[in-house]
C-alpha positions as CSV (number, residue, x, y, z in Angstrom):
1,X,9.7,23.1,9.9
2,X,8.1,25.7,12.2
3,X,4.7,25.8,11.5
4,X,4.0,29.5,11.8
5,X,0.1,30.0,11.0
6,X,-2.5,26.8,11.8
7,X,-6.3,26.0,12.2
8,X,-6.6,22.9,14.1
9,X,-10.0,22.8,15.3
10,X,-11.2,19.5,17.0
11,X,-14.2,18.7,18.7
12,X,-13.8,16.1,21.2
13,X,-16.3,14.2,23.2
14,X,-15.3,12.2,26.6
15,X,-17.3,9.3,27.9
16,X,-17.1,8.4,31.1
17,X,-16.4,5.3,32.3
18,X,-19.4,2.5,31.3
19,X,-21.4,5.9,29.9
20,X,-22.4,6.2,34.0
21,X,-24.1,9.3,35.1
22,X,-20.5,10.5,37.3
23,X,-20.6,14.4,36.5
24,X,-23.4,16.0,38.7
25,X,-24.9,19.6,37.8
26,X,-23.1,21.2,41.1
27,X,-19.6,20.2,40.3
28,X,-19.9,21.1,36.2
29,X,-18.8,24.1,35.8
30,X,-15.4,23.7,38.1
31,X,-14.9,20.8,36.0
32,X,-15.1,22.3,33.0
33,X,-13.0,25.5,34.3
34,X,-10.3,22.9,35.1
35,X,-10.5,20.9,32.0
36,X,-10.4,24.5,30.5
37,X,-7.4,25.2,32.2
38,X,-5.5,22.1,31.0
39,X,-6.1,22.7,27.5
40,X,-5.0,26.6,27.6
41,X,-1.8,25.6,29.4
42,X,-0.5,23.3,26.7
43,X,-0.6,25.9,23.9
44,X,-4.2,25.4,22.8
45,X,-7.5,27.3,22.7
46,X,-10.4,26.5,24.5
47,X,-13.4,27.4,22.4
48,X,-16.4,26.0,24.1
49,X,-17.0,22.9,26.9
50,X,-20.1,21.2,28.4
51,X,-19.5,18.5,30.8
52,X,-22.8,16.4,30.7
53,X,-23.3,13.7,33.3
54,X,-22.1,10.8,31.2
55,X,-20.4,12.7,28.5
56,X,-18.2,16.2,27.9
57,X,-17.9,18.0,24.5
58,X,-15.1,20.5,23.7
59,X,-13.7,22.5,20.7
60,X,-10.5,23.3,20.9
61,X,-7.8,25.6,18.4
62,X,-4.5,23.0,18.9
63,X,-1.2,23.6,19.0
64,X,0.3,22.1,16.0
65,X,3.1,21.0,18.9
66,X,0.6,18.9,20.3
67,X,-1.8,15.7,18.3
68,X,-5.2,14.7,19.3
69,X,-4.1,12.0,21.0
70,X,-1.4,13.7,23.4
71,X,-4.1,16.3,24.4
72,X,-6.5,14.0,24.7
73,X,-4.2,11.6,27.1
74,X,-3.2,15.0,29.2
75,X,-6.9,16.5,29.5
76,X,-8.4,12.8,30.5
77,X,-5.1,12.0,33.1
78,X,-5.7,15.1,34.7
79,X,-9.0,16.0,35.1
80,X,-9.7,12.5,36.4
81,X,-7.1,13.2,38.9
82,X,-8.6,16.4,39.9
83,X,-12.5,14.7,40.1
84,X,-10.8,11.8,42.4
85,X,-8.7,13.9,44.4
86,X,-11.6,16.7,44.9
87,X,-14.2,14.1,45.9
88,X,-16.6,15.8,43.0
89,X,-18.5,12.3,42.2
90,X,-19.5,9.2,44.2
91,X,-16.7,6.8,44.4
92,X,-14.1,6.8,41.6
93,X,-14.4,8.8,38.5
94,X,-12.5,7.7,35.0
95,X,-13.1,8.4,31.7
96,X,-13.2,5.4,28.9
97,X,-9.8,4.9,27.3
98,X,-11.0,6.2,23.8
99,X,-12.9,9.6,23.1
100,X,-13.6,10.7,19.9
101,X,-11.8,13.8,17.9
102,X,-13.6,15.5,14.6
103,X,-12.1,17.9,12.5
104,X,-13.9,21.4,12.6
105,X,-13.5,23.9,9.5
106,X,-13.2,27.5,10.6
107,X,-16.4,28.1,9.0
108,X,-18.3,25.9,11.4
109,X,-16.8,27.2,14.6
110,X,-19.4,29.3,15.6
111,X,-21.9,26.6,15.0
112,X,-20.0,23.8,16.9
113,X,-19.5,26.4,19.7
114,X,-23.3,26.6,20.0
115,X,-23.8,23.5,19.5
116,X,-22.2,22.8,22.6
117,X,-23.5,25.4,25.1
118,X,-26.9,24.4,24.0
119,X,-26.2,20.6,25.5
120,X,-28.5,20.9,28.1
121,X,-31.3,21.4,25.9
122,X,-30.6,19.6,23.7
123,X,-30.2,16.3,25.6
124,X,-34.1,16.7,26.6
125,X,-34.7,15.8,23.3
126,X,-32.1,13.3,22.2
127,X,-30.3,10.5,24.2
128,X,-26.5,10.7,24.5
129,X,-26.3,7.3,22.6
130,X,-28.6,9.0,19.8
131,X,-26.2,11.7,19.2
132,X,-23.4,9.8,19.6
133,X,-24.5,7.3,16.8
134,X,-25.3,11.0,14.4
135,X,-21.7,12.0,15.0
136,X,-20.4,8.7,13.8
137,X,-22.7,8.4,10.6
138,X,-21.8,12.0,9.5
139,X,-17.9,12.3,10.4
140,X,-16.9,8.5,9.7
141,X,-19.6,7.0,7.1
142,X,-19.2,10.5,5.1
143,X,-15.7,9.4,4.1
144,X,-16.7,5.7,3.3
145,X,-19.7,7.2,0.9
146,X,-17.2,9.1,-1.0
147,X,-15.0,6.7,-1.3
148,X,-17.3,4.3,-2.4
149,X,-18.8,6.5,-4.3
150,X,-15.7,7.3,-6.6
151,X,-14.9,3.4,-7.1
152,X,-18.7,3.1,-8.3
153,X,-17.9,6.2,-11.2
154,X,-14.7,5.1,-12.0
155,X,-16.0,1.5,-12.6
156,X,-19.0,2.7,-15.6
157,X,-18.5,5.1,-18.4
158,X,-20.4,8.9,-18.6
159,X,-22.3,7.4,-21.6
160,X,-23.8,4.4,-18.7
161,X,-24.4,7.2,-16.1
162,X,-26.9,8.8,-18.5
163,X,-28.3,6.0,-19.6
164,X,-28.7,4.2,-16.0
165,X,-30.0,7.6,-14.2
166,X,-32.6,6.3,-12.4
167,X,-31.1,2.9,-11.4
168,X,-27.7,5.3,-9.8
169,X,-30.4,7.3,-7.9
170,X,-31.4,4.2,-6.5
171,X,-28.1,2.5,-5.3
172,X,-27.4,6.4,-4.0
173,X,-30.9,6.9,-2.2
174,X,-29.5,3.6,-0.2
175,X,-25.9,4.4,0.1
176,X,-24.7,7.9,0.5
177,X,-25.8,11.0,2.1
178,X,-28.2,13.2,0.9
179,X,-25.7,15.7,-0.2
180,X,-23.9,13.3,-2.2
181,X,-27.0,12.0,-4.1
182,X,-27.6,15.9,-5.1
183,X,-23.5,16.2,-6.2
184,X,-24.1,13.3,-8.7
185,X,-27.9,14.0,-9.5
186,X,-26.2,17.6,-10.8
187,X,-23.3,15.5,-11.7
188,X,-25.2,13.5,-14.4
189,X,-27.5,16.4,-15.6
190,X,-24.5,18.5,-16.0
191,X,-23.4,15.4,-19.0
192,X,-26.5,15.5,-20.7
């Protein structure tokens, strides 16, 4: 089925090669025009892009013609391509062979966008491997903590929930997120 509408919004982040410094300051931005240029040619959107020196960030609006993966494959083939070909780092550039893709809601577009164009910034204050590890712990553990959360409810009654409220805020304060401690702190007020 044609799909005729679609907000595919995906933040993806490239590594280079062993996390090495390849991308310098003067070459950036014809990097990022080119990288640019790959994703608007294959029926996508770019949104935003920062190529750091051992890392790139972009949001893009996909195609519902093309996954994650394919674009990922076509923007990584190419570009490293172009960087070899154009002599725009010492020696030979490649990225790793796995990036990371997060799901963006509409809502948060303007956010991620800044988010991104502030990377300079905001790399003198936190190391690439820092804000790596916070994109993992919110995108990937924030599905485990709700899943684990729902097989902790479903395994006590309502009637143990009330009676056990401070022992649950303890297994929560060490398990899940803060928003999910507040969903069942209002959870188990809302049964009293």
């Amino acid at each position: 089925m044609k799909i005729e509408y679609n907000n595919l919004y995906t933040h993806f982040v490239f590594t280079t090669l062993h996390r090495l410094p390849l991308i310098q300051e003067i070459h950036r931005q014809r990097i990022e025009k080119y990288i640019t240029g790959i994703v608007n040619n294959h029926g996508c959107h770019m949104y935003a892009i920062y190529a750091n020196p051992e890392h790139a960030h972009f949001l893009v609006s996909r195609s519902p013609d093309i996954s994650e993966e394919q674009l990922a494959d076509v923007v990584a083939s190419a570009s490293d391509r172009f960087i070899n070909e154009n002599k725009l780092c010492t020696g030979a550039f490649e990225w790793q062979m796995s990036c990371s893709a997060f799901s963006v809601s509409k809502g948060d577009v303007d956010r991620v966008c800044k988010y991104i164009l502030n990377q300079k910034e905001h790399h003198w204050k936190h190391t690439f491997a820092e804000e790596y590890d916070a994109f993992l712990k919110f995108y990937q553990r924030s599905h485990l903590d709700f899943f684990c959360l729902v097989i902790f409810l479903s395994s006590i009654t309502i009637k143990a929930i009330r009676l056990k409220l401070c022992q649950l805020e303890q297994v929560t304060s060490n398990l899940f997120n803060r928003d999910l401690k507040l969903s069942i702190h209002a959870l188990v007020l809302s049964m009293q």
